[in-house]
N, C-alpha and C positions, 0 to 999 in steps of 0.2 A: 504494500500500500504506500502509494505515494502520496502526501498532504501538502496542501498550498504551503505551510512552513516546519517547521522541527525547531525546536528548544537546545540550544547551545548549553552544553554540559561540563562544566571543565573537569582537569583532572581530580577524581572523587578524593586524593590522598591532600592535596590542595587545601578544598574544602572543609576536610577532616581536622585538618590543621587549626583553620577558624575555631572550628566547631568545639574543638580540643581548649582555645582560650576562652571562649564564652561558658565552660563549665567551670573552670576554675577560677573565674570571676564570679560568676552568678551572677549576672548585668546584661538582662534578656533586648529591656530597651527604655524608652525615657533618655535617647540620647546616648546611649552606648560608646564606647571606642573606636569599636565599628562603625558605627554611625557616620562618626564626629570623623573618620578616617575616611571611609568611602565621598561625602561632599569633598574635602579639603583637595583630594585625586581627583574628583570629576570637575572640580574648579580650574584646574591646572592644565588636565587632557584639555577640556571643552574652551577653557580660555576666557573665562565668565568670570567678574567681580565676585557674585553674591550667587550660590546654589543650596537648596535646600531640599534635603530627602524627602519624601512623604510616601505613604502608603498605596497610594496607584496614581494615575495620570487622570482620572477626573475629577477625584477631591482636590490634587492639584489646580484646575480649571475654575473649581470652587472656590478656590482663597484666593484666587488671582482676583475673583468680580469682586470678592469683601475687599480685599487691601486697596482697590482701585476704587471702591464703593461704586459700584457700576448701579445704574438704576435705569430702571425703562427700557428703551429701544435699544438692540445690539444689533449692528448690521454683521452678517456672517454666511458662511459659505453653503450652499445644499449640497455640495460632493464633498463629504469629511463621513467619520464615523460619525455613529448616533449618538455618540457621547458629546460630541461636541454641541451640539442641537438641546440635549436633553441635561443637560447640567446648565443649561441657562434657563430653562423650565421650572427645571427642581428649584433655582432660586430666587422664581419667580420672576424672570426677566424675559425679555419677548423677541426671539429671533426674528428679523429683516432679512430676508435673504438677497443679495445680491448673485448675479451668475458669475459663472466661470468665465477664463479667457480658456476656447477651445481647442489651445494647442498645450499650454504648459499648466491646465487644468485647472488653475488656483482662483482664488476670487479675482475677478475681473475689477481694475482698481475705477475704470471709467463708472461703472455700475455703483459703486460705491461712492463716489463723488457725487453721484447723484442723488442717493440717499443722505449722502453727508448735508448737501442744502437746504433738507427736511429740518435739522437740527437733532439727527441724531448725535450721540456725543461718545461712543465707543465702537469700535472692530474688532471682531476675533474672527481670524482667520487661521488657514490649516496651512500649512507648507505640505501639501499632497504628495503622497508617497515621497516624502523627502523632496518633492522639485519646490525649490522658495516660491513664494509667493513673491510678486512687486515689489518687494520695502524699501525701497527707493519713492517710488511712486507712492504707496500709501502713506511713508511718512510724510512726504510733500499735501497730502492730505490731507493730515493727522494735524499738520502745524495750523494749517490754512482755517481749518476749522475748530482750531484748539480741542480735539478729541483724543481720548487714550488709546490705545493699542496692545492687545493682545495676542501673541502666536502659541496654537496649537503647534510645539512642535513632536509632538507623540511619532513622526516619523522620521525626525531628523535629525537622530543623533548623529555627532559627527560632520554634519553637512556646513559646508563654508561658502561663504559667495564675497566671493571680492578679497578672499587669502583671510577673512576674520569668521569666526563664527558665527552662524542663521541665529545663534540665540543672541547677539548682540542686538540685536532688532528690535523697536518699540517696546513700550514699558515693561512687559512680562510677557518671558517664554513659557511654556510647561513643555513636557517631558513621557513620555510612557516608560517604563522598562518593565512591560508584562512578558511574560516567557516567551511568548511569541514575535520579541523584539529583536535584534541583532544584537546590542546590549538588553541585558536583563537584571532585575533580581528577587526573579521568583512571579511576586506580584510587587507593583511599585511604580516612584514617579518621581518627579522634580521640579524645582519653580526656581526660575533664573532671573537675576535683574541684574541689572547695573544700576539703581536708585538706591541709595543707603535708605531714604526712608522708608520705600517700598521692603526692603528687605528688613526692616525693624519690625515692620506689622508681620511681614508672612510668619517674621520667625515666633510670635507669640500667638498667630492665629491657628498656628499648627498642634498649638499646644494647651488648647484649652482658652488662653488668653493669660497664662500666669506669666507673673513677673516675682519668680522666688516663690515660695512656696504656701504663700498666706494672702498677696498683695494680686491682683490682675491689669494687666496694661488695658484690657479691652474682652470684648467679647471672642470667643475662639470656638475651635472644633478639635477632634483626635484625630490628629492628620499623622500621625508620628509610623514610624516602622520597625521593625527588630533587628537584633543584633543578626538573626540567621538570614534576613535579606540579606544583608548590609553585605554579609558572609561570601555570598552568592557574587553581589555584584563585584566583589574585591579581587573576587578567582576568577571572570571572566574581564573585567577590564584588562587585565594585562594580554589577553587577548584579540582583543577589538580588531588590531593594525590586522592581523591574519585572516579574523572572520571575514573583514571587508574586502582584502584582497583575493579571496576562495570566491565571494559574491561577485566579484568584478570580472571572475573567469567564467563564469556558471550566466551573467550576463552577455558576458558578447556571445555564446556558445549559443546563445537565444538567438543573438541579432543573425549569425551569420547563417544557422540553419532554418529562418523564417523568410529568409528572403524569397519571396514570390509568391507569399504567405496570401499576400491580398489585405495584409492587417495590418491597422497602425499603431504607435505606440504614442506616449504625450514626449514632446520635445524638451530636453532639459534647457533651464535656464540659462544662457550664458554666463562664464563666470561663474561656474560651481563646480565646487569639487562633489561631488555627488557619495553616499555611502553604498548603495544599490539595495535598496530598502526592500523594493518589489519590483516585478517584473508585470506591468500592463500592457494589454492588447484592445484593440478596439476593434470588431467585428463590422462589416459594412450593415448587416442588421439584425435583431434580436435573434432571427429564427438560426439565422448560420451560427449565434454563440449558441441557443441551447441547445444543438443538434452535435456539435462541437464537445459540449458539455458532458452530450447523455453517453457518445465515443470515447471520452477520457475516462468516465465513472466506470466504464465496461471493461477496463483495462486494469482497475485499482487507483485513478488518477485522479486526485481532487482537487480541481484548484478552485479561486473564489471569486464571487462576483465580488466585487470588493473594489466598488464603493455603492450600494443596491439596498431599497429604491433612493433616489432622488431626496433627500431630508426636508426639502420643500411640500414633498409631497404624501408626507404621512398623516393619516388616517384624524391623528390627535389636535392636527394644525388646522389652522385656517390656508385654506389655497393660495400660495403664492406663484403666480407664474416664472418659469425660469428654464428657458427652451434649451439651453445647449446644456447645463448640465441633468436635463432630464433623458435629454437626447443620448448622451456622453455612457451615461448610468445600464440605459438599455443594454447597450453594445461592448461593455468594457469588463475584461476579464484579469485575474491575477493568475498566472504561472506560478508551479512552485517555485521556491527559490526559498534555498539554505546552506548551509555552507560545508555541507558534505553528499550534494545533490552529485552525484552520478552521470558524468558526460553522457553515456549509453539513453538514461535515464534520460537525457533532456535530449538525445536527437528522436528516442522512440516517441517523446511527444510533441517532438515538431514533426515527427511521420505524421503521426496521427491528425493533427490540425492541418498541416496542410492538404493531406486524402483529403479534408470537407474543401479547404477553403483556397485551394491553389487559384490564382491569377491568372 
């Protein structure tokens, strides 16, 4: 069986190791060693002022709107996960969707200027499957309109535009590292800023809101993580450089055995170093992807509509129209890709896709 991805394992004696000092400590979490060790590394790799661990990558999303005090209108993307859509529900705040640019998938920043004139006053945008969003263009935006900026970057670890990090970019990054990430730690996340004030609030909203163990800075939540993530993530970061260059090879193995495929992919941003996060294709129309689809499952082959349906167009929303990434959503599939994917593995499913869908 082959799965759209697989969970990076590092060496178990590695881990053991960790695991070895967290018992002779007894310091599960509340800030751990661990903890306090894996930020200090992921500030250094990533290249980020201010990082803070937290428990997954949408409560992450949730303290970015409290530290920001977000209220009301959020212009944001209908091609991202559900997560992104539905942690600004959960806290009460009301998605705007602007569409996509139909080549490099991301919110289209023209769209967003336009809502920006309404007087909305915040953006959370995704950097889709790791390709950046505009942030050139939205910060020119962002300034013009005096509004804040948030990036979903749950796919962008690692990813640099312009030789500096995507997580330099407007007010606050967030982070996924759920197993299914390139980096992981288990279940987990992050909130990046370059704002010292920004980063005084995250760090006590993650924590209840204490300030010492009697006093509280503000209101908070249990945003915290354990020492046995932390564990996780500190055995696969030294890692990373390897995972991405295994993905980079398992990448063009795609690009060069698809040619005449008849399928597109989204164009990378110029000026990125890209981590190879996923591997999308775009089918000329639904029926050639499910037909596609039912040919791979018959084989053991799963890969995922991923990014489906359209976030604009769920059931719980009020209809927002949004043509290209409802269009985009139909047609667009994710290839597996991991970092011990099987050359064999990936020409048997460019056979296979192309028998449907050769040119």
């Amino acid at each position: 069986m082959i799965n759209v991805t697989k969970s990076f394992l590092p060496d178990m004696n590695t881990y053991q190791s960790y695991l070895e000092g967290i018992w002779e400590r007894n310091h599960l979490t509340n800030h751990g060693p661990l903890v306090l060790e894996l930020e200090e590394k992921l500030k250094n790799h990533l290249g980020v002022k201010h990082l803070f661990f937290v428990n997954n990558g949408t409560i992450a999303l949730q303290i970015a709107f409290k530290a920001l005090s977000v209220v009301g209108d959020v212009i944001t993307t209908p091609f991202s996960y559900i997560a992104t859509t539905s942690s600004l529900i959960w806290e009460g705040l009301n998605p705007v969707f602007a569409d996509i640019e139909p080549k490099h998938l991301c919110i289209d920043p023209f769209e967003v200027e336009k809502l920006a004139r309404k007087g909305i006053k915040t953006i959370l945008a995704t950097h889709v499957y790791g390709n950046p969003s505009d942030v050139e263009e939205i910060d020119r935006i962002a300034k013009k309109y005096n509004m804040k900026v948030i990036y979903d970057a749950a796919h962008a670890f690692d990813v640099k535009y312009k030789d500096t990090s995507i997580l330099n970019y407007g007010d606050i990054s967030t982070l996924s590292f759920h197993a299914t990430k390139l980096f992981h730690t288990i279940e987990g996340g992050a909130i990046a800023t370059n704002d010292d004030e920004l980063a005084h609030k995250v760090s006590y909203m993650r924590n209840f809101g204490h300030n010492g163990t009697e006093k509280f800075w503000g209101i908070g939540i249990n945003g915290k993580s354990s020492e046995f993530n932390a564990a996780m993530g500190l055995s696969i970061l030294p890692q990373v450089n390897s995972i991405i260059a295994a993905r980079k090879d398992i990448f063009s193995w795609y690009n060069e055995n698809l040619l005449g495929s008849g399928l597109a992919t989204f164009t990378l941003r110029d000026h990125t170093t890209y981590n190879y996060a996923y591997y999308p294709v775009i089918f000329k129309d639904e029926n050639l992807l499910l037909t596609t689809l039912k040919a791979l499952s018959e084989s053991d082959i799963f890969p995922r509509r991923y990014f489906y349906p359209s976030l604009n167009t769920l059931d719980f929303l009020k209809y927002q129209p949004c043509q290209i990434a409802e269009n985009i959503a139909q047609r667009i599939l994710c290839l597996p890709l991991f970092f011990d994917l099987k050359r064999e593995d990936v020409l048997n499913i460019c056979k296979i896709i192309k028998e449907i869908n050769y040119d």
